[in-house]
C-alpha positions as CSV (number, residue, x, y, z in Angstrom):
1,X,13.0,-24.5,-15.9
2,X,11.1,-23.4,-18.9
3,X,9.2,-26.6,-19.2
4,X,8.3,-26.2,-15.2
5,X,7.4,-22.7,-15.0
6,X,4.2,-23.8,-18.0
7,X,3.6,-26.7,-15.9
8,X,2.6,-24.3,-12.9
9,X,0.9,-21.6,-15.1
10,X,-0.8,-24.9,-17.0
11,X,-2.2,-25.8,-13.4
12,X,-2.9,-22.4,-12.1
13,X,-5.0,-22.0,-14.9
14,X,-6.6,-25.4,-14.6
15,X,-7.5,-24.8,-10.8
16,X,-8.8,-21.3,-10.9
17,X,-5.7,-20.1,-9.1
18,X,-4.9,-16.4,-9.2
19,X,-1.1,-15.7,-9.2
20,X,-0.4,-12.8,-7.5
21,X,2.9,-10.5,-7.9
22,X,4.5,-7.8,-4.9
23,X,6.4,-4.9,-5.5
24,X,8.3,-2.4,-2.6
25,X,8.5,1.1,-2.4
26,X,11.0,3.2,-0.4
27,X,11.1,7.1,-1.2
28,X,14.6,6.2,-2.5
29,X,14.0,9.2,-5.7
30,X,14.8,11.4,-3.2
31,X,11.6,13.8,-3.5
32,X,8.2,11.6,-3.8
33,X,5.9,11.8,-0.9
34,X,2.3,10.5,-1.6
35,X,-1.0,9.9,-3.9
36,X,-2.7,12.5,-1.6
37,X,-3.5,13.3,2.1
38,X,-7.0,13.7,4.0
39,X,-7.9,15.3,7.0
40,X,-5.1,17.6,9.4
41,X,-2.4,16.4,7.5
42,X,0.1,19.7,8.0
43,X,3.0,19.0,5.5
44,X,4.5,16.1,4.2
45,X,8.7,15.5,2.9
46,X,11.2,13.0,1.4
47,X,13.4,12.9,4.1
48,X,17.1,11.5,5.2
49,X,17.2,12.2,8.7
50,X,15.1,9.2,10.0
51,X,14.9,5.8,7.8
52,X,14.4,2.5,8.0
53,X,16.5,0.9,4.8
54,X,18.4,2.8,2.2
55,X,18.7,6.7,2.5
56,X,15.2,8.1,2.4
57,X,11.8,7.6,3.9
58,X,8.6,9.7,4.7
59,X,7.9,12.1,7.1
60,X,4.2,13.9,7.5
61,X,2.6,15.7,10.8
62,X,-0.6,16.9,11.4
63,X,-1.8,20.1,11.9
64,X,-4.1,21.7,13.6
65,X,-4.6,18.7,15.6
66,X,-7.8,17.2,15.0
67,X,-9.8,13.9,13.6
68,X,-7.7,11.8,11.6
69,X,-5.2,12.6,9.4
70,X,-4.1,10.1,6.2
71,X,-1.3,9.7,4.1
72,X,-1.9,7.5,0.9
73,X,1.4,5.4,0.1
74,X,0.2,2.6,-2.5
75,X,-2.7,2.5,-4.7
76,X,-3.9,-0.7,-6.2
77,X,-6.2,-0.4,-9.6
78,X,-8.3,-3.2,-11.8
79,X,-9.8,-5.1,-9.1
80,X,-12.0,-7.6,-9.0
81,X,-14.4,-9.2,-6.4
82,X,-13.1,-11.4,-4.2
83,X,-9.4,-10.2,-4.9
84,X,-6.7,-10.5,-1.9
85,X,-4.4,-8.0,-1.3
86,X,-2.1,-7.4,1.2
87,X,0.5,-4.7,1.7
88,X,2.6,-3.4,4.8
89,X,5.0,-1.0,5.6
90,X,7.4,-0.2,8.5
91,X,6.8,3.1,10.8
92,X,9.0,4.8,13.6
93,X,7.2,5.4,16.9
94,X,9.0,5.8,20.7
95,X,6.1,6.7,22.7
96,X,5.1,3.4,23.8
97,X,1.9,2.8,24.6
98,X,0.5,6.1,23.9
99,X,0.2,8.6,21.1
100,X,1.2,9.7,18.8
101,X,1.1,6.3,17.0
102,X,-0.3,5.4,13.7
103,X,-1.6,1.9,11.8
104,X,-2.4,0.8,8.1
105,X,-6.1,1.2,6.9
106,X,-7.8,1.5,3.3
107,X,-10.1,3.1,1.2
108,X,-12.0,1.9,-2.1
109,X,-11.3,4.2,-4.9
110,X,-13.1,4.0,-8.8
111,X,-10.8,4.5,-11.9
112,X,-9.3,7.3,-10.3
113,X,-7.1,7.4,-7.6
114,X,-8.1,10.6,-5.8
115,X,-11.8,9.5,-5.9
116,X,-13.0,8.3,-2.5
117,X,-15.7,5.5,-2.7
118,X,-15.9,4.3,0.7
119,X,-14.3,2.7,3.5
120,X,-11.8,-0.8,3.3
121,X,-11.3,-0.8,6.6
122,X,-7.5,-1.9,8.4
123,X,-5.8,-3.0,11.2
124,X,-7.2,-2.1,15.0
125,X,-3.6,-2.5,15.9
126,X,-1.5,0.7,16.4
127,X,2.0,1.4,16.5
128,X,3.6,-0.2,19.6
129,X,6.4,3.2,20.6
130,X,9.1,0.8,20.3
131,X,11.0,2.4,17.5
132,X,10.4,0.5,13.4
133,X,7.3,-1.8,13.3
134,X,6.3,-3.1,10.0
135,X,2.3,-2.8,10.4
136,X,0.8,-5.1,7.8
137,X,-2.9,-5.5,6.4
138,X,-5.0,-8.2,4.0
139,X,-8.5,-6.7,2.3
140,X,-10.7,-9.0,0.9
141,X,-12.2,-6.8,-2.2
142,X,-15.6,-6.0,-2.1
143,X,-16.2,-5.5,-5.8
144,X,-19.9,-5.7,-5.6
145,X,-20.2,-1.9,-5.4
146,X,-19.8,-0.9,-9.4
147,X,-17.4,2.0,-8.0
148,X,-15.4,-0.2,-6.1
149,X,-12.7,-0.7,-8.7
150,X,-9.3,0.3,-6.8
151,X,-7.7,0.1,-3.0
152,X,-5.8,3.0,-1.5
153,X,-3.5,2.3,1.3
154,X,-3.3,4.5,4.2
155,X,-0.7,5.8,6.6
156,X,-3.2,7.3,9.7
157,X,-2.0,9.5,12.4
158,X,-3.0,9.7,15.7
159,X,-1.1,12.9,17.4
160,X,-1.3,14.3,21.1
161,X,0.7,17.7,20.1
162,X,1.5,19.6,16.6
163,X,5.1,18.9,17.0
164,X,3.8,15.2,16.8
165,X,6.2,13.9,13.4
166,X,5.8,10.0,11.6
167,X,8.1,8.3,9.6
168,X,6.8,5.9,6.8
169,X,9.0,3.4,5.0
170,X,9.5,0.5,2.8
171,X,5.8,-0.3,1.7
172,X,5.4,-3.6,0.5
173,X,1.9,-5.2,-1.5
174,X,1.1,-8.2,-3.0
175,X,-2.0,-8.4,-5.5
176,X,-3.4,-10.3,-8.3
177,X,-1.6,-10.4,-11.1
178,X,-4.3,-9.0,-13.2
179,X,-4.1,-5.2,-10.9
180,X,-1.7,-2.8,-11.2
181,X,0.5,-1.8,-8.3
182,X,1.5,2.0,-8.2
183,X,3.0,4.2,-5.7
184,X,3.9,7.7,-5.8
185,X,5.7,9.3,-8.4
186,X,5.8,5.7,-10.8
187,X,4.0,4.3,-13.1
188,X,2.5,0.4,-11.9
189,X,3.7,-2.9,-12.7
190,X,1.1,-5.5,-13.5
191,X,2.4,-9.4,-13.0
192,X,2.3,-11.1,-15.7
193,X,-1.5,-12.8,-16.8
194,X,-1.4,-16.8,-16.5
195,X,-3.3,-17.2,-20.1
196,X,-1.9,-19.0,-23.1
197,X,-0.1,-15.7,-24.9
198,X,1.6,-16.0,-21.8
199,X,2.5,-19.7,-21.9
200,X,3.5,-19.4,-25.6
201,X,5.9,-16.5,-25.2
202,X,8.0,-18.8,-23.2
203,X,9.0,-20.6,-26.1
204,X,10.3,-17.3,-28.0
């Protein structure tokens, strides 16, 4: 197993390839919520009431009603141009084909999380009303913008009425191994780098 596992980072390394890691979050601490919020977000909680796996998930509503409120669940830092990332999580909706719904979008951030450096875009495809939907993106980074160093993933809400409530759970991403993968409340995991400290500590 040893001798196959350098054979791939050996070849990863030979073909460019850049070996990417995931990691899952699901608000099971019991109190986390988010990075940060922007817009009418009205309150947000770790709740038990409504979940998708294990006993916790989170809630947020907006209020006053008006533009569009955000939620920040995951927040990828270190990288580079041309990275991939993907990430995903699962949201309750029962108002089928209307609003309230919500979808997955991004920001760029710089070194700091809380520092908006312009848009990443997302998903055009809203939540469908029919109870848990994992919604799921893939950004391309645009690191040719010097302050483009970090992606921020959003939870947006689209409400009819303050009373209006959304459930986020069980966030998933997958990045580079070189970037760090943080969510609220922990510190990130960054995969392990395919160089040849890392090929020579498998003999130790």
């Amino acid at each position: 197993m040893k001798l196959l596992t350098i054979a791939a980072l050996i070849a990863a390394m030979a073909t460019g390839a850049v070996a990417q890691h995931t990691r899952s979050f699901g608000w099971e601490d019991g109190y986390s919520t988010v990075f940060g919020t922007d817009g009418n977000v009205g309150g947000v909680a770790n709740v038990t009431d409504v979940v998708h796996t294990g006993a916790s998930a989170l809630f947020g509503y907006e209020d006053p009603l008006g533009g569009t409120p955000q939620m920040y669940v995951a927040w990828i830092s270190d990288l580079q141009n041309g990275d991939v990332v993907t990430a995903s999580f699962w949201t309750y909706d029962t108002s089928a084909g209307v609003s309230p719904s919500s979808r997955i979008w991004g920001h760029y951030t710089d070194n700091d999380h809380l520092n908006y450096t312009g848009s990443a875009g997302g998903s055009g495809t809203y939540s469908a009303g029919t109870g848990w939907e994992q919604l799921t993106w893939t950004w391309t980074f645009d690191g040719t913008d010097p302050n483009h160093l970090g992606l921020m993933v959003e939870f947006r809400m689209y409400s009819v009425a303050v009373e209006d409530g959304y459930w986020c759970d069980d966030v998933i991403v997958t990045a580079p191994d070189h970037a760090g993968i943080w969510f609220p409340n922990q510190n990130p995991v960054v995969g392990e780098n395919a160089n040849w400290g890392g090929v020579k500590s498998l003999y130790k």
